[in-house]
C-alpha positions, 0 to 999 in steps of 0.5 A: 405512518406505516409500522413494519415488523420483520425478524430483523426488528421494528420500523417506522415510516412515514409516507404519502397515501399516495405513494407507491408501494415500491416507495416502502419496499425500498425503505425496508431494504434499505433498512434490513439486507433483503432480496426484493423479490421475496419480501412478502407483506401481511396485515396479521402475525401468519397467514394473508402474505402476498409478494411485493411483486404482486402489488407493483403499480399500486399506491399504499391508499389503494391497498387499504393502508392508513395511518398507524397500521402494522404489518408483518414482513418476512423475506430471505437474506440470500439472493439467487442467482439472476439470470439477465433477461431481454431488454423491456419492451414497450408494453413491460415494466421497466427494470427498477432500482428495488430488485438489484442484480444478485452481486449487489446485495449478495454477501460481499465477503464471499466474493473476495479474493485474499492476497496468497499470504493471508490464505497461507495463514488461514490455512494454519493454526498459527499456534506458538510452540513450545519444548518440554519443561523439564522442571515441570513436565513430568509426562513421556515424550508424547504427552502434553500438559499446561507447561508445553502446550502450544500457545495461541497467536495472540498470547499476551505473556508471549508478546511482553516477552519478545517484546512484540508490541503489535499482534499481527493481523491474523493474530488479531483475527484469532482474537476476536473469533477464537476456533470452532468446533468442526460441527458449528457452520461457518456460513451463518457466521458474520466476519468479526471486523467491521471498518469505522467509520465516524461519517453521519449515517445517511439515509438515518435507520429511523427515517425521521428526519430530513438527511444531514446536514438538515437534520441529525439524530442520535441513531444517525450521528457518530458516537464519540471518539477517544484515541487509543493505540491500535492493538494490532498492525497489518504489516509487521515488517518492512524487508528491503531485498538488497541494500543496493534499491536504498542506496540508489535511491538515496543518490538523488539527495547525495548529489543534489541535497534535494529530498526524493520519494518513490513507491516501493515495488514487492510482495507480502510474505510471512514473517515468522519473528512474529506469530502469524506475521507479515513483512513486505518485501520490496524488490524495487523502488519507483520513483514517479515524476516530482520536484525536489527542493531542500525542505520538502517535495512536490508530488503529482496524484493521481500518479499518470503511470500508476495502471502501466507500472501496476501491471507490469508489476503484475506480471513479474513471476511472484506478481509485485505490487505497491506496498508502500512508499518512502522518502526522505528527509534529511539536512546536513548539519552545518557544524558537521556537514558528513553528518545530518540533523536528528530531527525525529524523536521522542521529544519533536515527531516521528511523522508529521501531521500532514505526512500522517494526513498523506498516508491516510488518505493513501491507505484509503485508496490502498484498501486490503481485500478481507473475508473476515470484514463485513464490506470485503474490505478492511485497513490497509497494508500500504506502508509509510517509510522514511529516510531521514538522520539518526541520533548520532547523525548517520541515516537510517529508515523508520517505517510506519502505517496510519491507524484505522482511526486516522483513516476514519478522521480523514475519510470523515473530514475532520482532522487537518495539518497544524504548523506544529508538526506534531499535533493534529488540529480538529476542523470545526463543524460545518453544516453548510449544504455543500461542504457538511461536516459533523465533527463529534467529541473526541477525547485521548487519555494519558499519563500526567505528572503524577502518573495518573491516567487522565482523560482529556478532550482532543478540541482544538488539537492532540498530539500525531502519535496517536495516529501511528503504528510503528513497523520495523525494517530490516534487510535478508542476510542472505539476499536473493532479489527478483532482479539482479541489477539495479545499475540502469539509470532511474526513471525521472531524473532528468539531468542526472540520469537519462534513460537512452534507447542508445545506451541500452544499445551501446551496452548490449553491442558491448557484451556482444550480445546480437552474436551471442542471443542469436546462437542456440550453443551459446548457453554452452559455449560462452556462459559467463557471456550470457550470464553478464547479458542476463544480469545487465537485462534483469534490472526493473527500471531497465524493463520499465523503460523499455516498455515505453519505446514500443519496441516489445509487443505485449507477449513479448513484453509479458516475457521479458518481465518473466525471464529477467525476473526470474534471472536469479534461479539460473534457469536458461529455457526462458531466456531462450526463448525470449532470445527467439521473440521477435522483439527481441529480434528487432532490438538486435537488428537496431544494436547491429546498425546503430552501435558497433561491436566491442571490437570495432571501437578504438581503444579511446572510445571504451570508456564508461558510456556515463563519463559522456554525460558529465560536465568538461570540468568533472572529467578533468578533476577525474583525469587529476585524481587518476594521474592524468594530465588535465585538459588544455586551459585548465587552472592546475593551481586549483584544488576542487575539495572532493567534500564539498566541491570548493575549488581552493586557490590557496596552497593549504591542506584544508578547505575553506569552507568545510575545514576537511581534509582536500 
């Protein structure tokens, strides 16, 4: 037994005689953040300190150690920077584990690069202003006093006022670590957040006992847990640029009743309805490769496209990312089928167990860089959107993230799905050595009967909406999306919509544009030409698709995402030159040979390209509906219900099977 005292405390631990000296350096860094190389070692309180470099290659009986000794450690927390040094040959020490590059035991928060918007709050007090009072202030217009001073971010009264349920993260922040006087020093300062995390420690900081699950302690195993509602949320609005990405979305479960999901695509800004806020504004929605059904979906993770659509995203002209994901859940009424099942409520679930599990799990993947967390990393803002059916049976979006503590549980492995929806089972313990598992008390508090506040054990199971921060939505009044059309088929969906290299063709020769892009006074001559080519291009699904046919080099393709990006700003320089890109060329050359021109098409053949794709039967009921005359061999006796599709034999004025109006 070896008794090590540092500033950092005291240790104990048990070693062989025989063992190395880097056995018990290591033990030390383990347990306090040291550099290696300045570990020094002595038998008394000052004086006799030699460095651990010194003694490599000896063993603790050699160096006079016995069992039950003291001694006195000092070392640095700061790491120099390691010059790389030649490769050892065979007469030098091999590099060993104990004396790490400097970026492993360096400060990870400092190395953190934060999302533009959290350094857009960093830079601002985020106070609440206030007017003057005119009851109480009884100052000049430039003073102040306790009636119209400014308010912190994370006033309670301001919050209950505006009926704000959430401090926002930043808000948060200021909470936990209100300002500073300018003179204090905020390298010593530790970061206020530190992730939970409900795992068993291992290796445990006394080193007594053999690692779970062969052994367990009191400073090795998780406290116990007791669910409370998150005070704050790190996102706080969810913002759809255009109401045009849900409706698009939607037309997957309007023309098949089967249920659709897809990852939202945009960036994080500042919200200013609350203070210190941040919304993300979702610009487009990928829809990945799926199987829909009636009840549920099948998903593929990982998702194969993730990295190409990531940097794609990335290179639009405000970078996007993945901010979230949405899908839906709704089931037409059998009383009413205009109207859909109101399934989530106060009184069933507003997510399910295992869509509460899924976001979990997703949020981990998704971790939010922080320089306020002690491991660079803190929560997530992945956020969880659904579609599904209001009170009164229209559809409606609610959006949601997945508490810390949920995240916690799942990372730990302690909660599963229960048939309930809204309940969470707790798994049980398992100490085997493949699958250990420690699942420590956990308790949730409500309100009974009698309004009292009661503690009550959450074993076998607990109700979901402990796991749950809400997040509201909304859409801009005045949109200004990054692209302006949403009108190119979507990825994915075979047999509905097919994406074509020849309709891409066949719409580009319609708008005339090899003629068009390959004069330079066109800009000038036909602008509203261009303008129609220019909305057609700035269509993300259009971008993503043309990115997988090989025609667009890698700087061509980095420009086609900055021009029909930046389509909305009415600037033409961009578009100029990717008029010039040889991609584009070669995309033109192809338009000319294999679509003809507008005006070489016969009068019959203008017709909407998407009208090819549909069944005979269809374009006849169109042909019917328009007053033309129906195809050859078709029943004219037949009424199609536009409502439900039935074709109606009857000569009545409702139909069959859903009683509407044909």
């Amino acid at each position: 037994l070896i008794r090590v005292r540092c500033k950092a405390g005291n240790f104990r631990y048990e070693l062989q005689p025989s063992a190395d000296i880097s056995t018990l350096v290591q033990k030390i860094v383990d347990s306090v953040q040291a550099d290696p190389t300045t570990i020094t070692l002595s038998n008394q309180p000052r004086g006799g300190e030699r460095n651990v470099t010194e003694l490599r290659g000896k063993n603790l009986e050699s160096l006079g150690l016995k069992h039950g000794d003291l001694l006195f450690v000092s070392y640095q927390s700061e790491v120099a920077e390691v010059q790389p040094s030649a490769p050892a040959t065979s007469g030098e020490l091999a590099p060993s584990t104990l004396y790490p590059p400097a970026d492993a035991t360096h400060r990870p928060w400092e190395l953190v690069k934060e999302d533009p918007v959290d350094e857009y709050w960093r830079q601002r007090d985020g106070k609440i202003p206030r007017s003057r009072d005119a009851r109480f202030c009884k100052h000049g217009a430039n003073a102040m006093c306790d009636y119209c001073m400014p308010l912190e971010p994370y006033d309670p009264a301001y919050h209950t006022e505006h009926s704000i349920k959430h401090l926002s993260y930043h808000a948060y922040l200021r909470k936990l670590s209100p300002s500073k006087p300018t003179s204090s020093s905020t390298s010593i300062a530790l970061p206020p957040l530190e992730p939970l995390s409900y795992k068993v420690k291992d290796p445990c900081p006394n080193g007594k006992h053999a690692p779970w699950p062969a052994g367990i302690c009191s400073s090795c195993q998780p406290s116990a847990i007791t669910l409370q509602p998150q005070p704050f949320r790190m996102v706080d609005h969810l913002e759809f640029s255009t109401h045009e990405i849900v409706n698009r979305f939607l037309d997957v479960w309007r023309r098949t009743g089967t249920q659709r999901f897809g990852w939202l695509l945009g960036r994080y800004e500042p919200y200013d309805k609350v203070p210190m806020g941040i919304k993300a504004v979702v610009e487009a929605i990928h829809e990945p490769p799926q199987e829909g059904e009636l009840d549920g979906l099948t998903l593929g993770l990982p998702w194969e496209d993730e990295k190409y659509i990531r940097e794609l995203a990335a290179k639009v002209v405000a970078p996007l990312t993945i901010v979230g994901y949405i899908f839906t859940d709704l089931d037409p009424s059998e009383e009413d089928r205009t109207k859909n099942v109101y399934k989530r409520h106060p009184d069933s679930f507003f997510l399910s167990s295992l869509e509460v599990i899924f976001a979990a799990t997703l949020e981990l993947q998704n971790p939010t860089p922080s320089r306020s967390s002690v491991t660079g990393k803190f929560s997530s803002r992945l956020v969880t959107a659904v579609a599904t059916a209001t009170e009164e049976g229209g559809i409606d979006i609610n959006a949601y993230q997945a508490s810390e503590q949920a995240c916690a549980m799942v990372d730990a492995d302690m909660i599963e799905a229960s048939v309930d929806p809204g309940i969470v089972r707790i798994k049980l313990e398992d100490r085997s050595e493949n699958a250990a598992r420690y699942v420590p008390d956990v308790f949730f508090r409500y309100k009974n009967e009698y309004g009292i506040d009661v503690q009550k054990s959450a074993k076998p199971s607990f109700p979901v909406e402990y796991l749950l921060v809400n997040v509201t939505h909304g859409f801009p009044q005045n949109p200004s999306p990054l692209f302006l059309s949403n009108k190119f088929p979507i990825e994915n969906r075979p047999g509905l919509e097919d994406q074509d290299i020849q309709k891409i063709m066949r719409e580009l020769a319609r708008l005339n544009a090899p003629e068009v892009s390959g004069d330079s006074s066109a800009m000038q001559k036909e602008p509203g030409l261009i303008h129609q080519i220019v909305e057609y291009l700035s269509d993300w699904h259009l971008v993503a698709f043309l990115r997988t046919t090989g025609l667009f080099s890698e700087d061509d393709m980095k420009l086609l995402v900055r021009a029909t990006s930046s389509a909305s700003s009415g600037d033409p320089q961009i578009f100029q030159e990717l008029f010039k890109s040889g991609s584009w060329e070669t995309l033109m050359t192809f338009t000319r040979e294999n679509a003809p021109s507008q005006q070489q098409l016969p009068p019959q053949q203008t017709v909407d390209a998407d009208m090819d794709d549909l069944p005979q039967e269809i374009r006849n009921q169109i042909a019917e509906m328009e007053g033309h005359a129906p195809a050859a061999g078709t029943n004219t006796g037949v009424r199609v219900c536009p409502h439900c599709t039935f074709e109606n034999n009857h000569g009545g004025t409702d139909c069959e099977i859903c009683g509407l109006p044909l």
